[in-house]
NULOGU-421545 format. One record per residue: residue in three letters; x negated, y, z negated of N, C-alpha, C in turn. Coordinates in pm, whole numbers, padded with zeros to 5 digits, always signed. Each point is the difference from the previous one (the first is absolute). Layout:
<pts>
alaXYZXYZXYZ;...
</pts>
This chain:
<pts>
unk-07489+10441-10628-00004-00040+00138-00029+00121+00088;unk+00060+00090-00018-00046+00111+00043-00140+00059+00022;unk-00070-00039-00109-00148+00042-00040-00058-00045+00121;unk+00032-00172-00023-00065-00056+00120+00022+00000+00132;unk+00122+00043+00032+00008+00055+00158-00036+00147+00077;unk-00039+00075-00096-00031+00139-00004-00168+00019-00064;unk-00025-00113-00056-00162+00045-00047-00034+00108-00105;unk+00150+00028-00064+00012+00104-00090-00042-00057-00117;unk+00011+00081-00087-00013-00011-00188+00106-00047-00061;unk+00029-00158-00041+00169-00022-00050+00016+00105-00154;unk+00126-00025-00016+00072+00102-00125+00037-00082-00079;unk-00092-00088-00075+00053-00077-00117+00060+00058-00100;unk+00096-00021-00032+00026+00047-00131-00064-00056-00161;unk-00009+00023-00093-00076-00038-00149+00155-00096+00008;unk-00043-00131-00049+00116-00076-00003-00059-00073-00093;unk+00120-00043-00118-00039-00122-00084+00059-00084+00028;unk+00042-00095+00087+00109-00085+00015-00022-00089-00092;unk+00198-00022+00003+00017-00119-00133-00020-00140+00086;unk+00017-00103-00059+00043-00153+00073+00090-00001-00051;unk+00073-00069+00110+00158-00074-00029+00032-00062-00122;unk+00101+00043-00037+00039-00114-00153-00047-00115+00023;unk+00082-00048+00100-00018-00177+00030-00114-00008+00016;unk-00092-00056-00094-00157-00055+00068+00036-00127+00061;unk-00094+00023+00110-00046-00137+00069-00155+00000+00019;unk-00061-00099-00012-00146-00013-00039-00077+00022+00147;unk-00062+00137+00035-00039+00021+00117-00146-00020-00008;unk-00067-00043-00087-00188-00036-00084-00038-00050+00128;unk+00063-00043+00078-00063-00108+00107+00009+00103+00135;unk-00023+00099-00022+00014+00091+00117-00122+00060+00036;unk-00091+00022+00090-00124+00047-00009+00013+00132+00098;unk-00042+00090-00077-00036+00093+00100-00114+00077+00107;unk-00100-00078+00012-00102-00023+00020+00032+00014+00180;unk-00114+00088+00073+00018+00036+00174-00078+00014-00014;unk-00076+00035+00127-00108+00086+00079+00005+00111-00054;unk+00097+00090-00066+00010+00154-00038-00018-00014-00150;unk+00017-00093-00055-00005-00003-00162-00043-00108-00097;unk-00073-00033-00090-00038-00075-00028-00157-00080-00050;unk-00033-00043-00051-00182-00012-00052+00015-00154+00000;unk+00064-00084-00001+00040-00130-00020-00085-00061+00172;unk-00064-00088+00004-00052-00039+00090+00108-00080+00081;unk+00045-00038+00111+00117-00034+00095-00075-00161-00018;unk+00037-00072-00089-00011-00110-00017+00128-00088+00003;unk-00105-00146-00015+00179-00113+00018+00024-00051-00128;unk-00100+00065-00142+00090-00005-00127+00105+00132+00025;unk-00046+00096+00015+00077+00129+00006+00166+00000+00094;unk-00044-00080+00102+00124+00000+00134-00016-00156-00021;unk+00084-00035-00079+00031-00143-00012+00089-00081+00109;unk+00048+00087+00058+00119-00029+00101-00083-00048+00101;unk+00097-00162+00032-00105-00028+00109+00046+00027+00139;unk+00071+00100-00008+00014+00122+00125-00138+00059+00038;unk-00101+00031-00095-00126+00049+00013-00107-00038-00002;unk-00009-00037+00166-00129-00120+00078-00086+00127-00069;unk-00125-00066+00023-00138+00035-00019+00009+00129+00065;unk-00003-00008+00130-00033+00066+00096+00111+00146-00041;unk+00115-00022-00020+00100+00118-00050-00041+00094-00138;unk-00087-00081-00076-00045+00081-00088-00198+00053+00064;unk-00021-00095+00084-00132+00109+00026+00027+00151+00094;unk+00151-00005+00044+00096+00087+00093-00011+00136-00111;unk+00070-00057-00127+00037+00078-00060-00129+00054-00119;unk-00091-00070+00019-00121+00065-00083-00068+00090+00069;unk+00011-00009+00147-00087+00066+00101+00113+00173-00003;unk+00076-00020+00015+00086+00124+00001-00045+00036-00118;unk+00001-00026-00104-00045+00073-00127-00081+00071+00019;unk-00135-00056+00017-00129+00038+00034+00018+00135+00080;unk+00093-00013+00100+00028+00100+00114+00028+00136-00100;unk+00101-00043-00065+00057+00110-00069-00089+00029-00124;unk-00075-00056-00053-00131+00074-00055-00093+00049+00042;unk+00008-00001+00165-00101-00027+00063-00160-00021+00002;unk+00000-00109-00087-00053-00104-00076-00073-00132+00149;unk-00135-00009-00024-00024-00095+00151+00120-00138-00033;unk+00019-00029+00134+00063-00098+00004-00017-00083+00144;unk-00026-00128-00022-00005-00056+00125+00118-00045+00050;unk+00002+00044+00122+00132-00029+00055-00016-00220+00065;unk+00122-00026-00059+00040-00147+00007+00009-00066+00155;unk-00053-00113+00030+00048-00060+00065+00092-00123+00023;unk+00067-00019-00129+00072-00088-00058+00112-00001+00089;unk+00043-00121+00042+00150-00017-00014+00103-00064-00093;unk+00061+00092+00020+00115-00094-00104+00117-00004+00036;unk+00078-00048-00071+00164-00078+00021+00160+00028-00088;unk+00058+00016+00057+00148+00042-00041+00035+00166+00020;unk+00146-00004-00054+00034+00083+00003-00072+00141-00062;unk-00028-00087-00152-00091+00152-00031-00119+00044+00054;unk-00076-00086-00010-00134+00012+00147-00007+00111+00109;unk+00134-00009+00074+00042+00042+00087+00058+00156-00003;unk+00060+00016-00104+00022+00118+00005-00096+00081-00137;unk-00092-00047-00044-00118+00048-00091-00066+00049+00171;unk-00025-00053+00077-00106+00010+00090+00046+00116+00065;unk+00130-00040+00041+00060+00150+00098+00000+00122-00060;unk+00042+00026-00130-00012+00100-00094-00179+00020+00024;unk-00105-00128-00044-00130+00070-00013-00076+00041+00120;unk+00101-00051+00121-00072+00018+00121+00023+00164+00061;unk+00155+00087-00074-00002+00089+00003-00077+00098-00067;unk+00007-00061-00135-00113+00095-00101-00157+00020+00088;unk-00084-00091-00001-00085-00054+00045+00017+00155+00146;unk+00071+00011+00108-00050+00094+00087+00028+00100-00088;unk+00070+00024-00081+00002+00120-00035-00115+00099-00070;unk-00087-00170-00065-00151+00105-00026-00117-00003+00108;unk+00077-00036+00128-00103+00041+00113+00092+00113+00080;unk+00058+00088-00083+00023+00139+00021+00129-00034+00106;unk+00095-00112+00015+00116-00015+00106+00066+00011-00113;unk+00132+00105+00054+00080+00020-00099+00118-00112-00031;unk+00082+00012-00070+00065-00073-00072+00106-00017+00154;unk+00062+00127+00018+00114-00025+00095-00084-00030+00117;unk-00101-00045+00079-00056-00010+00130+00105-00097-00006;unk-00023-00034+00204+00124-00060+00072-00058-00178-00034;unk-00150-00008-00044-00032-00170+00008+00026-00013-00130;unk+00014+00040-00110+00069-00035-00125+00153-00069+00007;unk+00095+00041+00131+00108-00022+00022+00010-00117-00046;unk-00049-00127+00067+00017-00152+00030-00026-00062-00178;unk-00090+00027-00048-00012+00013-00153+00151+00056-00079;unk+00033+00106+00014+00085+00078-00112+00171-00137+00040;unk+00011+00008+00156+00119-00123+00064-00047-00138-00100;unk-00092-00066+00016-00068-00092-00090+00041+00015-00148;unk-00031+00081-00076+00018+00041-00144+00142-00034-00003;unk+00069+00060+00057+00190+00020-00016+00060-00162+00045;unk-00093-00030+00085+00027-00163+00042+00033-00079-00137;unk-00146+00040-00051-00072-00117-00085+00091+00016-00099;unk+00063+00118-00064+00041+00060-00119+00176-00052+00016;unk+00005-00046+00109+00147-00040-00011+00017-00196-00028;unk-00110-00030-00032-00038-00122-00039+00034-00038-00118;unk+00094-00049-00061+00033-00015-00143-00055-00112-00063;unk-00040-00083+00049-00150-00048-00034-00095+00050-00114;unk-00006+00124+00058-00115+00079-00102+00078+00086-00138;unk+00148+00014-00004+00030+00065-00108-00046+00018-00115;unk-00051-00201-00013-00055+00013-00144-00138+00044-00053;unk-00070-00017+00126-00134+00062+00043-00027+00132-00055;unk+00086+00060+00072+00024+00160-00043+00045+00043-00081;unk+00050-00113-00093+00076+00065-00106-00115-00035-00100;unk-00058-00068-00011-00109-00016-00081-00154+00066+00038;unk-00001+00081+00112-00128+00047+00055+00086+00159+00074;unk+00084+00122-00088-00002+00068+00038-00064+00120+00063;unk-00103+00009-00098-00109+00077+00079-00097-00052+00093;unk-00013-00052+00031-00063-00072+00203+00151+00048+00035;unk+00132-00031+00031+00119-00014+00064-00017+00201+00002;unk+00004+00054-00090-00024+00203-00011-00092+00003+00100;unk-00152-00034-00024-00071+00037+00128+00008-00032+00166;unk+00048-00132-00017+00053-00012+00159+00157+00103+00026;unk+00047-00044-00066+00120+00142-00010-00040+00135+00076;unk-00085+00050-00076-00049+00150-00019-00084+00021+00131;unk-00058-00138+00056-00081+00000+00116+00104+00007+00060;unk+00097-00086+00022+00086-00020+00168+00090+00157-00030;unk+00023+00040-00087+00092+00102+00001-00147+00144+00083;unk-00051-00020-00056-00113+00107+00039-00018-00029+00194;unk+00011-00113+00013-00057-00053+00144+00138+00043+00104;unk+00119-00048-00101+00142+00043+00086+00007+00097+00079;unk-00084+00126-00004+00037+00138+00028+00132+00083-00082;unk+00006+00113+00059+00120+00095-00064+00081+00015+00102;unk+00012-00073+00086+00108-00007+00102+00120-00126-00059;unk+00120-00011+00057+00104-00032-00064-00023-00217+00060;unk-00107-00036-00005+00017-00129-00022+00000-00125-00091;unk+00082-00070+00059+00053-00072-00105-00078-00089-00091;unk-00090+00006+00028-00154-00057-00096+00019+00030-00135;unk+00004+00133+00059-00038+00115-00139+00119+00021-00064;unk+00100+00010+00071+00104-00027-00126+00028-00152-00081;unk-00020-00090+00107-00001-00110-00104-00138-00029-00133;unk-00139+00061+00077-00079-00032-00109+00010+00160-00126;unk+00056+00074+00059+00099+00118-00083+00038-00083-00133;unk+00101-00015+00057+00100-00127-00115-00044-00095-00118;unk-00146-00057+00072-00027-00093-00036-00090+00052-00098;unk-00060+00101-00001-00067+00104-00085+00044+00007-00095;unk+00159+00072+00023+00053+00024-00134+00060-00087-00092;unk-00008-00129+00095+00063-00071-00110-00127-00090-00109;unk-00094-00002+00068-00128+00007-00068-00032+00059-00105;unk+00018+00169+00031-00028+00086-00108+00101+00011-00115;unk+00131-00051+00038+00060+00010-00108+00032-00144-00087;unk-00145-00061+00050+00010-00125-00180-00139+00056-00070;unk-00042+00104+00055-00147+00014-00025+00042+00028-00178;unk+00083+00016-00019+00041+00046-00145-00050-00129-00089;unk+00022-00097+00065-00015-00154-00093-00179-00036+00093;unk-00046+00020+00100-00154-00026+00005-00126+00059-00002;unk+00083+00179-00045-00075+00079-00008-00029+00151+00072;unk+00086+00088-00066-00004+00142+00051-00126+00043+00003;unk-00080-00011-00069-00067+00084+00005-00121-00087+00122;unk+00003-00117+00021-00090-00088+00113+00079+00024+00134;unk+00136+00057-00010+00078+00020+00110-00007+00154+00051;unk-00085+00053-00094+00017+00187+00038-00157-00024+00049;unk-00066-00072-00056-00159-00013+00026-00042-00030+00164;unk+00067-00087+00018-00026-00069+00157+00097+00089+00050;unk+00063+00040+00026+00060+00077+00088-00070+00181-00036;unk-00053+00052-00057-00073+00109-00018-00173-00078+00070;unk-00026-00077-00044-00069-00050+00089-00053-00041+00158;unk+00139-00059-00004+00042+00037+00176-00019+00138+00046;unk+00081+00058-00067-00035+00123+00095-00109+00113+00007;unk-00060-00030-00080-00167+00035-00056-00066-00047+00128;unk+00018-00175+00037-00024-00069+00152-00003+00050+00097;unk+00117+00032+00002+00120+00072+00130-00089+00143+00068;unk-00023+00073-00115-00050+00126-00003-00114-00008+00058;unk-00105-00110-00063-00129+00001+00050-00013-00022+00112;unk+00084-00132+00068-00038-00099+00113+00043+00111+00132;unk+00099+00068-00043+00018+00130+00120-00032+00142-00031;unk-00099+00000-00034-00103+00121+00025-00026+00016+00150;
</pts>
């Protein structure tokens, strides 16, 4: 977290992590974002019918961004909760590769949005089965929060870590990827 509020180089350590004795069958977990992934943002792929059309052309277009790869930007609308905060997350990404930084003051109404949406328990299961999209909007609103002491950023703080710490059961090494990724982003978009 640090990395990403400072634009620094994180300090991973060489880690083999174990999994928990107790298995529980996490196969149904995808880790697949805008930051990571080769799997096309499809509705075999995002079976959840949390994910209108329009939320996955959201989330294919950010990809593109982050390959920066052409991409046509959508005029789709779409519907629900995830919709909604896929968009606010991509509507922040999105200025950020027209050189507005992450913390500018019109990102605000977006990052309030994200923390809205995220207190929706509605989507738990959403996210629990689509952790990596849930990392990149994460990693966006925490980036957008600023480094001043608001409460955005400590709640999408939180919400980070509790993210990163199942990454053990959906994937360390797709969880060190998108977030080294991010800030590869981070770095570029504020030159």
């Amino acid at each position: 977290m640090v990395a990403v509020t400072t634009t620094t180089t994180p300090r991973f350590r060489d880690q083999n992590p174990q999994r928990p004795s107790r298995y529980t069958n996490h196969s149904n977990q995808n880790p697949d974002s805008p930051l990571h992934g080769v799997e096309p943002f499809t509705t075999a792929l995002f079976s959840s019918s949390a994910f209108c059309p329009a939320t996955l052309t959201l989330l294919h277009e950010m990809r593109c961004l982050t390959k920066r790869s052409k991409a046509t930007l959508s005029r789709g609308v779409g519907m629900g909760v995830v919709y909604e905060i896929v968009n606010a997350a991509a509507n922040i990404y999105r200025r950020a590769f027209l050189k507005v930084p992450f913390e500018a003051s019109c990102n605000e109404r977006d990052v309030e949005r994200i923390c809205e949406l995220l207190e929706d328990e509605g989507c738990d299961d959403t996210w629990v089965a689509y952790p990596g999209v849930l990392m990149w909007i994460l990693l966006v609103g925490i980036a957008a929060a600023g480094k001043g002491g608001r409460r955005e950023r400590s709640f999408l703080t939180m919400f980070f870590y509790r993210v990163g710490t199942t990454a053990v059961w959906w994937g360390t090494e797709e969880c060190t990827e998108a977030v080294m990724t991010f800030l590869r982003v981070k770095r570029e978009v504020e030159v």
